[in-house]
C-alpha positions, 0 to 999 in steps of 0.5 A: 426618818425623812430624808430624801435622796435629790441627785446624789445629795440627801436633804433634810428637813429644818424644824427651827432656826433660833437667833442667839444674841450675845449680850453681856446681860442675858436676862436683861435682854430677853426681859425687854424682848418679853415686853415688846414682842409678847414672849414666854421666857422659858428658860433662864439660867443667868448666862443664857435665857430662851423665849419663845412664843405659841403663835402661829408662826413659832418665834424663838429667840435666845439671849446669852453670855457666851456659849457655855464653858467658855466657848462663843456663842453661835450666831443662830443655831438651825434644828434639823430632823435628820442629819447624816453625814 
């Protein structure tokens, strides 16, 4: 675990921060994103599609429908390495 104590508040470190596109064509999307900018689709499952790229500094980058099962798609989804509550 690293997270650390600064004052009484414990901090933790961000490993990504992903932009989520809503977008009626998902794949579509990430398809031209594919072309212009040079990513790896990933991962597509019709409704949500991922791209990524192994450049030095890591992009990632998801085109979606919706969120899945009905719910909304968040507007970016922040990774962390620890999280307490």
């Amino acid at each position: 675990m690293t997270t650390k104590l600064v004052g009484r508040r414990p901090t933790m470190a961000v490993t990504r921060i992903v932009a989520n596109l809503t977008v009626a064509n998902p794949v579509a999307l990430a398809k031209f994103y594919q072309e212009v900018f040079d990513l790896e689709q990933t991962f597509d499952m019709g409704w949500i599609a991922f791209l990524n790229s192994d450049a030095t500094q890591k992009i990632e980058l998801h085109t979606a429908s919706g969120g899945g099962l009905g719910t909304e798609l968040p507007v970016i989804s922040i990774g962390v390495d620890d999280l307490v509550d």
